[in-house]
CHARMM internal coordinates of N, CA and C (Angstrom, degrees):
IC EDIT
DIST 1 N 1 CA 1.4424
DIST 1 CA 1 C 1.5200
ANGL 1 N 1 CA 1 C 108.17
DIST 1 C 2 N 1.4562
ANGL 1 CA 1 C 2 N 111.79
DIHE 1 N 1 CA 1 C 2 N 146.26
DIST 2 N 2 CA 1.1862
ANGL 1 C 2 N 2 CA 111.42
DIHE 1 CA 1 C 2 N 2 CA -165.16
DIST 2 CA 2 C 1.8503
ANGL 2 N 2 CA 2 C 105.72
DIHE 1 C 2 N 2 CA 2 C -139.94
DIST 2 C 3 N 1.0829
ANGL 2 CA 2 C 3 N 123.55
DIHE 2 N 2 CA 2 C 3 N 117.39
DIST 3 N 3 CA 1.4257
ANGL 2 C 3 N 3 CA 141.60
DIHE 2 CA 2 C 3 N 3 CA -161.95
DIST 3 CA 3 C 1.3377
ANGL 3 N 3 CA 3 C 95.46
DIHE 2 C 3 N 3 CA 3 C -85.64
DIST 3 C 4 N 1.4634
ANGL 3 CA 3 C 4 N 135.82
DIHE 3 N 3 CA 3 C 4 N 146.02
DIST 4 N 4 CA 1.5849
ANGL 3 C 4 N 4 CA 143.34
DIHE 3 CA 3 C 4 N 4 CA 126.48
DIST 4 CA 4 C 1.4634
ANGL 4 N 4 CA 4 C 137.57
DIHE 3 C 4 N 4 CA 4 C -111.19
DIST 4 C 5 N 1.1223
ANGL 4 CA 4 C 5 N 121.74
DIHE 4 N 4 CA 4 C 5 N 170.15
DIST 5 N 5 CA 1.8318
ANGL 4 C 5 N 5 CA 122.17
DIHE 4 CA 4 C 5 N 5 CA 151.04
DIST 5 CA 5 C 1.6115
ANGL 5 N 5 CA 5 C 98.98
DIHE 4 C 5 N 5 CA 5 C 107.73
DIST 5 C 6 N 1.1042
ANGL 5 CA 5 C 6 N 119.98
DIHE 5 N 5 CA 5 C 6 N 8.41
DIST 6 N 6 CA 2.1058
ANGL 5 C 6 N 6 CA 107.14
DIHE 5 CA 5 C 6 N 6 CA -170.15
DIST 6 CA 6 C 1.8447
ANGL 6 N 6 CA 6 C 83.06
DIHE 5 C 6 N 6 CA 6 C -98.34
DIST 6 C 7 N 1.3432
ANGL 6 CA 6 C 7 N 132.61
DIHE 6 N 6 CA 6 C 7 N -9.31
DIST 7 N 7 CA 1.4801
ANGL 6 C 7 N 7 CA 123.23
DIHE 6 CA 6 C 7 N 7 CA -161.70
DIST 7 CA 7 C 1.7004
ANGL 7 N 7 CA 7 C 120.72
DIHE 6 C 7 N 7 CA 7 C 53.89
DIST 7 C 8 N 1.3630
ANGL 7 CA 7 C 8 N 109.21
DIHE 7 N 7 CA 7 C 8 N 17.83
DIST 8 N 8 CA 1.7633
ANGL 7 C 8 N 8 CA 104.71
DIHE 7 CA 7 C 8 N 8 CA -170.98
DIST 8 CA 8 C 1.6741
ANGL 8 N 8 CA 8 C 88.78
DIHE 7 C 8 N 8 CA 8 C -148.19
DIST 8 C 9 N 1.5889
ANGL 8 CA 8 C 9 N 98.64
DIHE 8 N 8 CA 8 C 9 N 131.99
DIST 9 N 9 CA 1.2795
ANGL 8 C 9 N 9 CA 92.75
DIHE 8 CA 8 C 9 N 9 CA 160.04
DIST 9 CA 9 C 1.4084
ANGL 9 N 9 CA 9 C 142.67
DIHE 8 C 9 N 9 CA 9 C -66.33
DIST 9 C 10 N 1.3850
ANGL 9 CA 9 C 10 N 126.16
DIHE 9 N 9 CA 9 C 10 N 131.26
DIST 10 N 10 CA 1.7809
ANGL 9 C 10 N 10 CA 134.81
DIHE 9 CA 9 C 10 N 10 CA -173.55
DIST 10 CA 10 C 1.4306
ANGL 10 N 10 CA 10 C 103.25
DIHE 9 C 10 N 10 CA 10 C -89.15
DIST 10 C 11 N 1.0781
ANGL 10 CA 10 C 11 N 122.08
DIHE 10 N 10 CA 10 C 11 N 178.51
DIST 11 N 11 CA 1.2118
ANGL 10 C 11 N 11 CA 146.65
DIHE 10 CA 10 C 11 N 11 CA -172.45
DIST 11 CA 11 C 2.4519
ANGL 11 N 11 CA 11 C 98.00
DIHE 10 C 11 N 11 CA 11 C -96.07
DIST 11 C 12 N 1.6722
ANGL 11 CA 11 C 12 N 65.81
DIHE 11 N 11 CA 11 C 12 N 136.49
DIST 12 N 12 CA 1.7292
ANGL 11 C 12 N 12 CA 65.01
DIHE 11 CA 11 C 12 N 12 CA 164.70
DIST 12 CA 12 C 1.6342
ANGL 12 N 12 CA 12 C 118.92
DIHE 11 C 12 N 12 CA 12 C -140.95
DIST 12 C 13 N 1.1147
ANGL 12 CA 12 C 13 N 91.06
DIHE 12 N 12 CA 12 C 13 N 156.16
DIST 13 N 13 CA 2.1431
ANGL 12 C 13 N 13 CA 95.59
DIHE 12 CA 12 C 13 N 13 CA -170.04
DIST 13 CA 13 C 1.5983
ANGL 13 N 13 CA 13 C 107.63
DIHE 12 C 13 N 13 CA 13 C -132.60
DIST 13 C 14 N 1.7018
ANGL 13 CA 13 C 14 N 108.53
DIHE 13 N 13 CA 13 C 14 N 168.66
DIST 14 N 14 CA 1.3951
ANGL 13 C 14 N 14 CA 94.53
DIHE 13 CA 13 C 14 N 14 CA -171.41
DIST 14 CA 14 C 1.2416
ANGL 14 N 14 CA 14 C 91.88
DIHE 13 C 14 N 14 CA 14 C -115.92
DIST 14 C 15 N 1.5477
ANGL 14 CA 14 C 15 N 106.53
DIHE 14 N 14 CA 14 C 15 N 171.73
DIST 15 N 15 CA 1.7476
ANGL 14 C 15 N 15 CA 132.88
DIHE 14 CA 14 C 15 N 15 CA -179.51
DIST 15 CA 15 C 1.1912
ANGL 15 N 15 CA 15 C 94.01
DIHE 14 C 15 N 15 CA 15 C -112.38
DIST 15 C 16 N 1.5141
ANGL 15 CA 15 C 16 N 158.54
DIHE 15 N 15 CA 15 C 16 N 117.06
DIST 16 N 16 CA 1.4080
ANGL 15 C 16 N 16 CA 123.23
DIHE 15 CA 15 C 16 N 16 CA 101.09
DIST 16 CA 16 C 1.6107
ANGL 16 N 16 CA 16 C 81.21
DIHE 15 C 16 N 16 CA 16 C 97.33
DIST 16 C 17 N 1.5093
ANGL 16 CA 16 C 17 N 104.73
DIHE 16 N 16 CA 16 C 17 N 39.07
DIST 17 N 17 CA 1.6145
ANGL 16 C 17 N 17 CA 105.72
DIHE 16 CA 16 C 17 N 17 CA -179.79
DIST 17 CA 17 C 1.8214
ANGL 17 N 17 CA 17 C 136.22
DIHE 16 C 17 N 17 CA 17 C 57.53
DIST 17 C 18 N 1.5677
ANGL 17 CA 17 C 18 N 88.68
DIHE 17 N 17 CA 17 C 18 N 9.04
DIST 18 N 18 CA 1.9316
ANGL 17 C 18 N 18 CA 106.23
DIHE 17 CA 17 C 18 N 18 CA 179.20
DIST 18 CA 18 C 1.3060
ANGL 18 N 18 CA 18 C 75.01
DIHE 17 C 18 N 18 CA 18 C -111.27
DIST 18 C 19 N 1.8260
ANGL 18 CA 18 C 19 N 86.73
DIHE 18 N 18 CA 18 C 19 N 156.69
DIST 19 N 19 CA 1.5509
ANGL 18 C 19 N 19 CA 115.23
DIHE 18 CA 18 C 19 N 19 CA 161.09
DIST 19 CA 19 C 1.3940
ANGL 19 N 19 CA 19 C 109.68
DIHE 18 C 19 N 19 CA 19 C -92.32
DIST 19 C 20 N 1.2827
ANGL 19 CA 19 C 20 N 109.81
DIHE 19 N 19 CA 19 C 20 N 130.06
DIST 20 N 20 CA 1.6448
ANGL 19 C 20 N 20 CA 124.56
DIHE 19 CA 19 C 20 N 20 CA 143.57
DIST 20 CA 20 C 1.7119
ANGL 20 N 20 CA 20 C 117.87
DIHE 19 C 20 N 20 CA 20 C -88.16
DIST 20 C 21 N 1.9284
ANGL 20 CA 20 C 21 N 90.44
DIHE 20 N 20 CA 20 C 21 N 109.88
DIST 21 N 21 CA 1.1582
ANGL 20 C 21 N 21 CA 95.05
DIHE 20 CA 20 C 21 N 21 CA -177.23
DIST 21 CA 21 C 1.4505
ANGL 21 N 21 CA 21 C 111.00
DIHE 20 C 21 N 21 CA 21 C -95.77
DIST 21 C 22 N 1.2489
ANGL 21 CA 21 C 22 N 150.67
DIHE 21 N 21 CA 21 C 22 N 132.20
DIST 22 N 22 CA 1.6065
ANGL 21 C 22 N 22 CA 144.86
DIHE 21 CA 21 C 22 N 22 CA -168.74
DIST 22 CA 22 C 1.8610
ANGL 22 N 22 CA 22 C 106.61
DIHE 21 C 22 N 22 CA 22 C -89.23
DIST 22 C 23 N 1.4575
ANGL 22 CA 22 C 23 N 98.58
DIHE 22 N 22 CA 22 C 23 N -73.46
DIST 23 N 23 CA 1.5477
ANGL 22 C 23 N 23 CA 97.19
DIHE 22 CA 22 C 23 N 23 CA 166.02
DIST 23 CA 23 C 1.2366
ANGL 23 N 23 CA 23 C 106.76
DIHE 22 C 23 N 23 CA 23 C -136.50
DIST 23 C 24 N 1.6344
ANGL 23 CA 23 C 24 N 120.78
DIHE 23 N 23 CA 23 C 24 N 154.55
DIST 24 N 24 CA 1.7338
ANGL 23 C 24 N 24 CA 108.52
DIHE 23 CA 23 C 24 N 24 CA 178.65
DIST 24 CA 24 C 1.9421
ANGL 24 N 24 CA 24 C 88.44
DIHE 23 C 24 N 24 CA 24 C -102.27
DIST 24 C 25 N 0.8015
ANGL 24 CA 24 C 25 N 102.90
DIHE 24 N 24 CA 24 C 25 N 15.04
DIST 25 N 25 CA 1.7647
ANGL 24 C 25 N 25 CA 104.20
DIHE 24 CA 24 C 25 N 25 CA -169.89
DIST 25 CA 25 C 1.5401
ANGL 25 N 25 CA 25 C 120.39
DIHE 24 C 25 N 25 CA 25 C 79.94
DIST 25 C 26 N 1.9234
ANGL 25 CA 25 C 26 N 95.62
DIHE 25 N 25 CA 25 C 26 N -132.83
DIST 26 N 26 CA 1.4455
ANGL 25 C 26 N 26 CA 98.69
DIHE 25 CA 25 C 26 N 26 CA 164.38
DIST 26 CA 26 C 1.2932
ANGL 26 N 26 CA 26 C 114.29
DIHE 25 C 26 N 26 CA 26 C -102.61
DIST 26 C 27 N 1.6526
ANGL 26 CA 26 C 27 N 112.50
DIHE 26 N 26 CA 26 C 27 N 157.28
DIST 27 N 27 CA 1.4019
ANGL 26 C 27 N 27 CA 99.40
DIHE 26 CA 26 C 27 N 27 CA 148.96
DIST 27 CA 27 C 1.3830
ANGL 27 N 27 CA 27 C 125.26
DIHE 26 C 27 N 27 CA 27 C -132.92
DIST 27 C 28 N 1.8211
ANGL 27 CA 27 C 28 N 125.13
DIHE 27 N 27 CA 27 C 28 N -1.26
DIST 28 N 28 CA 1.3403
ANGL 27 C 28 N 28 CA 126.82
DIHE 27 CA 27 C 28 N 28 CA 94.85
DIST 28 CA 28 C 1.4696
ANGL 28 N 28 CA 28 C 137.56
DIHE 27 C 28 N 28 CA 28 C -138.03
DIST 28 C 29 N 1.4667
ANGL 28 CA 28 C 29 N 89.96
DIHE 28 N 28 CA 28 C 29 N 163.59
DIST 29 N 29 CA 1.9001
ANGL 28 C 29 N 29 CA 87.62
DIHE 28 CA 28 C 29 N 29 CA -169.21
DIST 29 CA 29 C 1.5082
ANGL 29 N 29 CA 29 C 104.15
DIHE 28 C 29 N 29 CA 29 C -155.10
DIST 29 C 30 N 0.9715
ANGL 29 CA 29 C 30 N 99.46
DIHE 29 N 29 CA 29 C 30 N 160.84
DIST 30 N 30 CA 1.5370
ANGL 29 C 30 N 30 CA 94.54
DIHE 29 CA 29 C 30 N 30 CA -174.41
DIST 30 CA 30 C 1.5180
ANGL 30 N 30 CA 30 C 125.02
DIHE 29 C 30 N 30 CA 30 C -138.31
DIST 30 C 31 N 1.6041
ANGL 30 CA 30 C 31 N 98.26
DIHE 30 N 30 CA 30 C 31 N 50.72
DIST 31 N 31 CA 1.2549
ANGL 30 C 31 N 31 CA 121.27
DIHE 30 CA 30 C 31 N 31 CA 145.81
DIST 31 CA 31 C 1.4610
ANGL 31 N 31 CA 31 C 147.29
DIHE 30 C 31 N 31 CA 31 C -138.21
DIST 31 C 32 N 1.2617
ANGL 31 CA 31 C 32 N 110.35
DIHE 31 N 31 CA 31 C 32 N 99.85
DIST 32 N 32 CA 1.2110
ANGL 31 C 32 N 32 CA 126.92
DIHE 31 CA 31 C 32 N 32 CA -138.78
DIST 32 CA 32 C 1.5244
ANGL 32 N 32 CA 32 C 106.31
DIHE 31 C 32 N 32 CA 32 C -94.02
DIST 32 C 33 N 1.4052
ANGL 32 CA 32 C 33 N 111.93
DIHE 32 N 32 CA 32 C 33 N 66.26
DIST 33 N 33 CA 1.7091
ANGL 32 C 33 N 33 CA 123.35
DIHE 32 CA 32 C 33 N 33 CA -177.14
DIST 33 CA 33 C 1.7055
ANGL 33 N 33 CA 33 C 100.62
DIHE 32 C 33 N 33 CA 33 C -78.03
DIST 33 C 34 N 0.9158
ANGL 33 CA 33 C 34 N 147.62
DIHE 33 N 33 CA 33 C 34 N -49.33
DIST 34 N 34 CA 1.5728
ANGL 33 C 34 N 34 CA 152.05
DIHE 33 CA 33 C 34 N 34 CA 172.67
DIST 34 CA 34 C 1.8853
ANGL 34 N 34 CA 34 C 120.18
DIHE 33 C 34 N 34 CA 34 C -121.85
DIST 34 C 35 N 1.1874
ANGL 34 CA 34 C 35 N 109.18
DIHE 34 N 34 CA 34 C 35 N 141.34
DIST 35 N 35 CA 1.1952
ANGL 34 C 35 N 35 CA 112.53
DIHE 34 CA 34 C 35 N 35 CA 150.21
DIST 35 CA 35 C 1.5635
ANGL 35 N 35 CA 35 C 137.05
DIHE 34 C 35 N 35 CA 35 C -12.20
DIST 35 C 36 N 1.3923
ANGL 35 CA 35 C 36 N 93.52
DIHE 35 N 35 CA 35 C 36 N -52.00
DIST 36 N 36 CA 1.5167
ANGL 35 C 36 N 36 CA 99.28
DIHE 35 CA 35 C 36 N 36 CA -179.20
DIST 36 CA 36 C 1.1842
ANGL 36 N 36 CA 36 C 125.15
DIHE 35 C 36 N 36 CA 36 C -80.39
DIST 36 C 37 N 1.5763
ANGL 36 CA 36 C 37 N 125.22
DIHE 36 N 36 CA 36 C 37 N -13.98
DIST 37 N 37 CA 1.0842
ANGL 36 C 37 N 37 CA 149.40
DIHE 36 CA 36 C 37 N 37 CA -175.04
DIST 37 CA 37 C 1.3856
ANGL 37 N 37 CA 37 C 97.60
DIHE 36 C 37 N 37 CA 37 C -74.43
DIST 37 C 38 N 1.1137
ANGL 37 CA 37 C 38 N 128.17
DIHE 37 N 37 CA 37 C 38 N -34.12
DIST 38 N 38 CA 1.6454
ANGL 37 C 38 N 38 CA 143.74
DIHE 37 CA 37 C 38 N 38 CA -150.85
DIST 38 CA 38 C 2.1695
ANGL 38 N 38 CA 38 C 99.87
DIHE 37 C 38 N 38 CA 38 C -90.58
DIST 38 C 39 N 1.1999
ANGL 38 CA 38 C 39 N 81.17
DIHE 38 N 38 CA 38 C 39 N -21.14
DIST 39 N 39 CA 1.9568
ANGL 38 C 39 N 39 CA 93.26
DIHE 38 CA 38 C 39 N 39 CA -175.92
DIST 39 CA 39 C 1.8679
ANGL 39 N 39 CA 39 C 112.70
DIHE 38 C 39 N 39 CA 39 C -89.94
DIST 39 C 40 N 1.0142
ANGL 39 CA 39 C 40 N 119.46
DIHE 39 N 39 CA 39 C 40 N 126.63
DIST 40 N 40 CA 1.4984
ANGL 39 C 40 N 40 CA 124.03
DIHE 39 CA 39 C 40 N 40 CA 177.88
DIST 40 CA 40 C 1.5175
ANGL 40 N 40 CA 40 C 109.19
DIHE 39 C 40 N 40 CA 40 C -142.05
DIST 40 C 41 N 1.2494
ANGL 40 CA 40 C 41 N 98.13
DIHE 40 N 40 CA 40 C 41 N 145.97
DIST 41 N 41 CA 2.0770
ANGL 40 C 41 N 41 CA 104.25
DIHE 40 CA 40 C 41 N 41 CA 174.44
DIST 41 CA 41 C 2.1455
ANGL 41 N 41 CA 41 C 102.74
DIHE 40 C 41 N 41 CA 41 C -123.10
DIST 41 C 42 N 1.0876
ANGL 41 CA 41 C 42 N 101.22
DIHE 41 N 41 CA 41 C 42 N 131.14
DIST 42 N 42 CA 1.0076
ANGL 41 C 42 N 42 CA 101.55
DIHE 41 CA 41 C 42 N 42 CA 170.97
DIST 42 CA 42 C 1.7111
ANGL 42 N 42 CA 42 C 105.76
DIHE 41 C 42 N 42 CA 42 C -103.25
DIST 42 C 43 N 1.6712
ANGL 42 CA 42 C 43 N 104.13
DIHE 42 N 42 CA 42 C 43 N 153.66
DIST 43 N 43 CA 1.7390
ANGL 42 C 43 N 43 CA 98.91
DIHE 42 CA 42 C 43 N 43 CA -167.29
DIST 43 CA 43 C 1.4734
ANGL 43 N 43 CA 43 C 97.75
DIHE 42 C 43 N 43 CA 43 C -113.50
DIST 43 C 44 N 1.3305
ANGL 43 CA 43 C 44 N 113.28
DIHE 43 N 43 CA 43 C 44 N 127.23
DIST 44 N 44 CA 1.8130
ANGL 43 C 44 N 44 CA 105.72
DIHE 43 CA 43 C 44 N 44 CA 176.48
DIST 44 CA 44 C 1.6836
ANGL 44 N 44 CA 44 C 92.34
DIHE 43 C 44 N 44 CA 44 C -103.10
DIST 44 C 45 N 1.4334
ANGL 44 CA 44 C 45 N 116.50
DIHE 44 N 44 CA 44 C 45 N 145.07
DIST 45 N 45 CA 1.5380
ANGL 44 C 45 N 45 CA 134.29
DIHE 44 CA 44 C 45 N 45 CA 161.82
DIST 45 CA 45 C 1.3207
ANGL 45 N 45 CA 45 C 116.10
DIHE 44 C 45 N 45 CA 45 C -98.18
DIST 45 C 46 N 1.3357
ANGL 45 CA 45 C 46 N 127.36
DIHE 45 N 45 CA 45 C 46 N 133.50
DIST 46 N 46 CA 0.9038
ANGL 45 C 46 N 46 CA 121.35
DIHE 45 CA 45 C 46 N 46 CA 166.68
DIST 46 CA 46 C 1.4186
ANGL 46 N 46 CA 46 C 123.66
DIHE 45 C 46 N 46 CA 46 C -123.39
DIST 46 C 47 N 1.2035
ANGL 46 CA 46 C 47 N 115.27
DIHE 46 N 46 CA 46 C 47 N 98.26
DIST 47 N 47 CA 2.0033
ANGL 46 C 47 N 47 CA 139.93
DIHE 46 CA 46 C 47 N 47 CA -157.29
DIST 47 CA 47 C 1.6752
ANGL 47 N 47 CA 47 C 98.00
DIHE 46 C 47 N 47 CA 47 C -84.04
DIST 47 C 48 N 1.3074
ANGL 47 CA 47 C 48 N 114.19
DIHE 47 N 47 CA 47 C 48 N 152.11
DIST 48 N 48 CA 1.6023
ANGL 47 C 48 N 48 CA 139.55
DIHE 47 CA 47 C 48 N 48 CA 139.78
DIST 48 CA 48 C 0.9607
ANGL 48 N 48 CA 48 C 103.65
DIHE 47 C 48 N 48 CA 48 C -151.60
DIST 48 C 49 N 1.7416
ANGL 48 CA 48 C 49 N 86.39
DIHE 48 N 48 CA 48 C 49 N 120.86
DIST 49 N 49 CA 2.0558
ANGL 48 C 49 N 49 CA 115.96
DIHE 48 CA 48 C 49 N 49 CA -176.81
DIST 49 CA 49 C 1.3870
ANGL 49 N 49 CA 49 C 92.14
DIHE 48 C 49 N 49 CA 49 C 61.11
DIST 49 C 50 N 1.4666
ANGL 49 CA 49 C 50 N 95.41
DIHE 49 N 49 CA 49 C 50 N -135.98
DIST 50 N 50 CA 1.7313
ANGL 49 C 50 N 50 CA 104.21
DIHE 49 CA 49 C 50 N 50 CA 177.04
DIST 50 CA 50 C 1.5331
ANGL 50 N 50 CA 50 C 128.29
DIHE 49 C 50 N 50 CA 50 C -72.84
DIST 50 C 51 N 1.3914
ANGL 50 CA 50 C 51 N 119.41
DIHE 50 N 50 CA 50 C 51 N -5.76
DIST 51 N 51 CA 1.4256
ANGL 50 C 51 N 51 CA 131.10
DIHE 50 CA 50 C 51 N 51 CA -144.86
DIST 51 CA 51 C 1.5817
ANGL 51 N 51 CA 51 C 97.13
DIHE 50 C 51 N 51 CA 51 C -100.44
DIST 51 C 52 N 1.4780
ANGL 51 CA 51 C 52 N 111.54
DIHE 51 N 51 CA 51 C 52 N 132.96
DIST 52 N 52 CA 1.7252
ANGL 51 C 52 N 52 CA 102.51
DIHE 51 CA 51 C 52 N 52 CA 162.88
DIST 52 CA 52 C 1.2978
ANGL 52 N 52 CA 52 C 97.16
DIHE 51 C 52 N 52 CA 52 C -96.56
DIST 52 C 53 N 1.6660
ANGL 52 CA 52 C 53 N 101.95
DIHE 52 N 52 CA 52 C 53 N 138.71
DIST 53 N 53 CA 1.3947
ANGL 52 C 53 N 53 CA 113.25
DIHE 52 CA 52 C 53 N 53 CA 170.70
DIST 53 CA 53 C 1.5417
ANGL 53 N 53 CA 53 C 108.14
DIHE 52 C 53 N 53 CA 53 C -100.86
DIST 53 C 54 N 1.4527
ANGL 53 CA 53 C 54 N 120.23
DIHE 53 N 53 CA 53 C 54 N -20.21
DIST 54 N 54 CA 1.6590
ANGL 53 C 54 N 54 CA 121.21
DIHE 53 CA 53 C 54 N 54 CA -174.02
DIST 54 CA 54 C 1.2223
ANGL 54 N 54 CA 54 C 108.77
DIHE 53 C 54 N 54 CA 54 C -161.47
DIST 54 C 55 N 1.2368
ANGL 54 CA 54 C 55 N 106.78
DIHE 54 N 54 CA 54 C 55 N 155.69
DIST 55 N 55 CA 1.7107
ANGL 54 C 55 N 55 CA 108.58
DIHE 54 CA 54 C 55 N 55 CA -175.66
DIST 55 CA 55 C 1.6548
ANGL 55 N 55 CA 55 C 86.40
DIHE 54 C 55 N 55 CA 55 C -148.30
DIST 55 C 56 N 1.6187
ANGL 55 CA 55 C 56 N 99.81
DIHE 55 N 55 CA 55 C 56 N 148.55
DIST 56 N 56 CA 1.6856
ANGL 55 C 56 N 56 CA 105.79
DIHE 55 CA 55 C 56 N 56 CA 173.00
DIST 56 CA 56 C 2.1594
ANGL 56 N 56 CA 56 C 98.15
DIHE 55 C 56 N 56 CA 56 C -150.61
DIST 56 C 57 N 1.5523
ANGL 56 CA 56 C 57 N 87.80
DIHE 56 N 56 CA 56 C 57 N 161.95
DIST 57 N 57 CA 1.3926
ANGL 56 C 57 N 57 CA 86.97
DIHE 56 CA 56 C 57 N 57 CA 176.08
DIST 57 CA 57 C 1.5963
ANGL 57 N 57 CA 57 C 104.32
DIHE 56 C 57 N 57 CA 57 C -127.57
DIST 57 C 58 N 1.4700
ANGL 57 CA 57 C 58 N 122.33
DIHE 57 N 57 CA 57 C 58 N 138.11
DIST 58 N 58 CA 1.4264
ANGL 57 C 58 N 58 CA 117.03
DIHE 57 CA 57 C 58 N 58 CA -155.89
DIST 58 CA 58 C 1.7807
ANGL 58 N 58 CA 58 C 94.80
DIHE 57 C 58 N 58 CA 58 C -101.21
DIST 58 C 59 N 0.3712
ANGL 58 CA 58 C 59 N 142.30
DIHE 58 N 58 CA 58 C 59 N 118.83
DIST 59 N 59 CA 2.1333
ANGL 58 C 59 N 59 CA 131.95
DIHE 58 CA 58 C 59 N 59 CA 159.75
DIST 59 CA 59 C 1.5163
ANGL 59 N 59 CA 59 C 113.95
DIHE 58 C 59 N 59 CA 59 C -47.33
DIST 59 C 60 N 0.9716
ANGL 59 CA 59 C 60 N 129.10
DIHE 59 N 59 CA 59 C 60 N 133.66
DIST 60 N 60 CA 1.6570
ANGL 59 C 60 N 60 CA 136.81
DIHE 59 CA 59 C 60 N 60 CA 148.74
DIST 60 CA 60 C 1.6160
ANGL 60 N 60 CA 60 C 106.04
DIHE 59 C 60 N 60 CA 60 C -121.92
DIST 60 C 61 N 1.6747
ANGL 60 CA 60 C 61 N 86.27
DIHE 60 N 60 CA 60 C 61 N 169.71
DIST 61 N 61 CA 1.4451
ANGL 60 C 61 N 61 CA 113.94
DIHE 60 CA 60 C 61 N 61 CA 176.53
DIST 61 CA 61 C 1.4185
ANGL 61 N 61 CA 61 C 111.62
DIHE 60 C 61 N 61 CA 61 C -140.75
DIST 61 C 62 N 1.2410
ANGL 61 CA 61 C 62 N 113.68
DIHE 61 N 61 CA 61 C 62 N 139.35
DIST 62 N 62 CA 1.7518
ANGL 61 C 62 N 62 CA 111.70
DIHE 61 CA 61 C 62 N 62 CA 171.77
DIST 62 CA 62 C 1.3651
ANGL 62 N 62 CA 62 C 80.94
DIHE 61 C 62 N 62 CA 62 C -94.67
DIST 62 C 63 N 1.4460
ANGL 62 CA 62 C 63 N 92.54
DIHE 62 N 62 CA 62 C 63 N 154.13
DIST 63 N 63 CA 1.6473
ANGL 62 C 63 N 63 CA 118.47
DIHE 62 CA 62 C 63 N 63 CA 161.09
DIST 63 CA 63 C 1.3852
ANGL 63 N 63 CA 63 C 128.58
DIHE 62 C 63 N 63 CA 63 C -113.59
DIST 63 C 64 N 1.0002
ANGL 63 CA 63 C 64 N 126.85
DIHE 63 N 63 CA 63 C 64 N 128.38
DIST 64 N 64 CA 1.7415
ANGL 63 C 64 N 64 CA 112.02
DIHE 63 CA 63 C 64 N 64 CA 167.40
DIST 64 CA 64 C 1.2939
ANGL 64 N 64 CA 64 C 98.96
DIHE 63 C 64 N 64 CA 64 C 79.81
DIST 64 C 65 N 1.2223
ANGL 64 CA 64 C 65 N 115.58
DIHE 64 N 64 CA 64 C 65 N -145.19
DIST 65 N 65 CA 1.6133
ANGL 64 C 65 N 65 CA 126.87
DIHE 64 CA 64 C 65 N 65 CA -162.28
DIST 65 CA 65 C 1.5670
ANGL 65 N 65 CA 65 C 109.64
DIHE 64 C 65 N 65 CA 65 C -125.63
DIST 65 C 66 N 1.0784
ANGL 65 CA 65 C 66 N 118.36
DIHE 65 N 65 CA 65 C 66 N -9.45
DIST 66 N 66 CA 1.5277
ANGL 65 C 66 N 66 CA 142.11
DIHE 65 CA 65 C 66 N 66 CA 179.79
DIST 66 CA 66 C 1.4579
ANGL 66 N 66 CA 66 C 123.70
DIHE 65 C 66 N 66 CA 66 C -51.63
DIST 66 C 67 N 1.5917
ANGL 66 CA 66 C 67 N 102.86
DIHE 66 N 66 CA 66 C 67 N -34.16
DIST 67 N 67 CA 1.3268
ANGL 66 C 67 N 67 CA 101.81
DIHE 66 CA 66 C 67 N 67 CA 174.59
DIST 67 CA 67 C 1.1937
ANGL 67 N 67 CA 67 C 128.88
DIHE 66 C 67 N 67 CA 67 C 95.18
DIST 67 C 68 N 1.1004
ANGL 67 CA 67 C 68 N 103.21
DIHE 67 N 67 CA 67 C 68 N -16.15
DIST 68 N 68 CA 1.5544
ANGL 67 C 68 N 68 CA 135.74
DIHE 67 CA 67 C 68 N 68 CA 171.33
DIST 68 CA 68 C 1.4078
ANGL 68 N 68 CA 68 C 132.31
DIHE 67 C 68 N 68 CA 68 C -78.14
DIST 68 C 69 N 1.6532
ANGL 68 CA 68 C 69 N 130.97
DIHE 68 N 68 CA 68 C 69 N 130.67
DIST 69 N 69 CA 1.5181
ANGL 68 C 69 N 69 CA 117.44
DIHE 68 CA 68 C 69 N 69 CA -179.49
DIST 69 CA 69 C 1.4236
ANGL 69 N 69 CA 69 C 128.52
DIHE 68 C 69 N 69 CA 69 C -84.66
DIST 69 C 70 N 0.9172
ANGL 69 CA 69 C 70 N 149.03
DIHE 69 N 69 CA 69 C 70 N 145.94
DIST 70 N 70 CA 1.6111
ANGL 69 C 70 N 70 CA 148.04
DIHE 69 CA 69 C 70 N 70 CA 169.38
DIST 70 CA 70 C 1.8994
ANGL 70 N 70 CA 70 C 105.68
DIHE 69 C 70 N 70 CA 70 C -98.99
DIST 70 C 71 N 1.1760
ANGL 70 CA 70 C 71 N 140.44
DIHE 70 N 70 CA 70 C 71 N 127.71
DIST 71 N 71 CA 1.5225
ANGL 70 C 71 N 71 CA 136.72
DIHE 70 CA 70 C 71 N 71 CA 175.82
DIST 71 CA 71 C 1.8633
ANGL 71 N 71 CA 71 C 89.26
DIHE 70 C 71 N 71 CA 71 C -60.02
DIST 71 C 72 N 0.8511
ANGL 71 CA 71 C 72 N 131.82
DIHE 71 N 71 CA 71 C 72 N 137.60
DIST 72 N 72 CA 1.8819
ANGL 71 C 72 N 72 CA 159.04
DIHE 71 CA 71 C 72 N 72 CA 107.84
DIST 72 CA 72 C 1.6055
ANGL 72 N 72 CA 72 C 92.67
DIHE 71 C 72 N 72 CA 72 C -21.87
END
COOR INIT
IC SEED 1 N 1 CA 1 C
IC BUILD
């Protein structure tokens, strides 16, 4: 499960070996009121059939004013 809309990344925990993701943040936006706003994780799954075999969370950063992410 995967949460949106707070613009800041949350904390995430597992169920029963799934991730609960809350928010991954941004990954772009282009309003840059705080720092934290500026931080985003994107989540890759990795499935066979129905089964997750892996889950990861990537880091970004916007830079500058651009709006744009850079990988962390």
């Amino acid at each position: 499960m995967v949460g949106s809309h707070p613009h800041v990344i949350q904390p995430f925990e597992t169920y029963a070996g799934r991730p609960i993701v809350h928010s991954l943040g941004n990954f772009v936006f282009d309003e840059m009121l705080s720092d934290d706003v500026r931080r985003g994780e994107v989540l890759t799954l990795t499935v066979q059939g129905k089964q997750l075999i892996d889950w990861k969370l990537r880091q970004s950063y916007i830079v500058g004013n651009s709006g744009q992410p850079r990988w962390v």
